[in-house]
C-alpha positions in Angstrom: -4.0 -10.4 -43.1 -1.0 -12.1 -41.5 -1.5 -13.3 -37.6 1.8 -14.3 -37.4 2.8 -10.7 -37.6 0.4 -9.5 -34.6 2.7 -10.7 -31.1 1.2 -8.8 -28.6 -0.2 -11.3 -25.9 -3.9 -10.5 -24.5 -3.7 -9.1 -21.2 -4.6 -10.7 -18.2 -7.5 -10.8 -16.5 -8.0 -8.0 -13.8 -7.5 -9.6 -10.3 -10.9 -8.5 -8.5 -12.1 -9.3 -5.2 -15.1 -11.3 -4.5 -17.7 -9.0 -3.4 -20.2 -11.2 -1.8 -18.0 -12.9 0.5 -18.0 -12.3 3.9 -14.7 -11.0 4.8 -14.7 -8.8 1.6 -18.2 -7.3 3.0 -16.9 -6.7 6.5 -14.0 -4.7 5.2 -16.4 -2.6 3.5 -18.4 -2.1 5.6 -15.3 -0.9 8.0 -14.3 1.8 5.0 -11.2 -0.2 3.6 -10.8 1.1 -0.3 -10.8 -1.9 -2.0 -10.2 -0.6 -5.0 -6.4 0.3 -4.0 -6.1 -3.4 -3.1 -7.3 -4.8 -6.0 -5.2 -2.2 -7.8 -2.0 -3.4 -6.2 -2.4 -7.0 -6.8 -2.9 -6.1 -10.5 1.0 -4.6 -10.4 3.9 -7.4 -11.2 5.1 -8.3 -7.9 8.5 -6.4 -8.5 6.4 -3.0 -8.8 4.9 -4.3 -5.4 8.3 -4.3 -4.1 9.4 -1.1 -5.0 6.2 0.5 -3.9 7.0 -0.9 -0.5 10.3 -0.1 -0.2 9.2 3.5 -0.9 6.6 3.9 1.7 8.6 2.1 4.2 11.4 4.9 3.0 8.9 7.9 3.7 7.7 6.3 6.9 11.5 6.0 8.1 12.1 9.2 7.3 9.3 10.8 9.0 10.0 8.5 12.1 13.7 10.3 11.7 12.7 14.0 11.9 9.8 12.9 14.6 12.9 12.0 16.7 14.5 14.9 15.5 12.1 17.2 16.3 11.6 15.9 19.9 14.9 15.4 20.9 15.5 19.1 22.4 12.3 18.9 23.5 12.0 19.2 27.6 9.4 17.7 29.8 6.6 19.8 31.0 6.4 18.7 34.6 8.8 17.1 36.5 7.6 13.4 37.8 6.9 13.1 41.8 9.3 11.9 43.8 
C-alpha cells in the first residue's frame, strides 16, 4: 500500500462548547440551542460571512415591506390637543 498516494488531510476536530461552565449552563438553562452555535463555528469563517449577509438581506427586506405596508396606513385616534 502506498501512503504517499492517500492526500486527504484528517478533519478537524469539531469545535464544541464546554458544557460545565457556567455561562454555557446559564444559556441553557435560558433555551439558547447550542447546538446551532457550535454548528456555526464549525463553518470556515467565509461561510459565516455569507450566512450573515443573507439573514441581514431577509431582515432588510422584511423591514422594507414592514414600512411598506404601514406607510398608507392612517392613525386610529387623533392625539389631544
Amino acid at each position: 500500500m502506498n501512503l504517499a498516494t492517500n492526500t486527504q488531510q484528517p478533519a478537524p476536530a469539531r469545535i464544541t462548547l464546554p458544557r460545565d461552565h457556567p455561562d454555557v449552563q446559564a444559556a441553557e438553562r435560558a433555551g439558547f440551542d447550542l447546538c446551532l452555535i457550535e454548528d456555526n463555528l464549525n463553518l470556515p469563517p467565509v461561510q459565516r460571512a455569507i450566512q450573515h449577509d443573507r439573514a441581514l438581506a431577509l431582515v432588510l427586506e422584511l423591514d422594507r415591506q414592514r414600512e411598506k405596508l404601514y406607510a398608507h396606513a392612517q392613525p386610529t385616534h387623533t392625539p389631544a390637543s
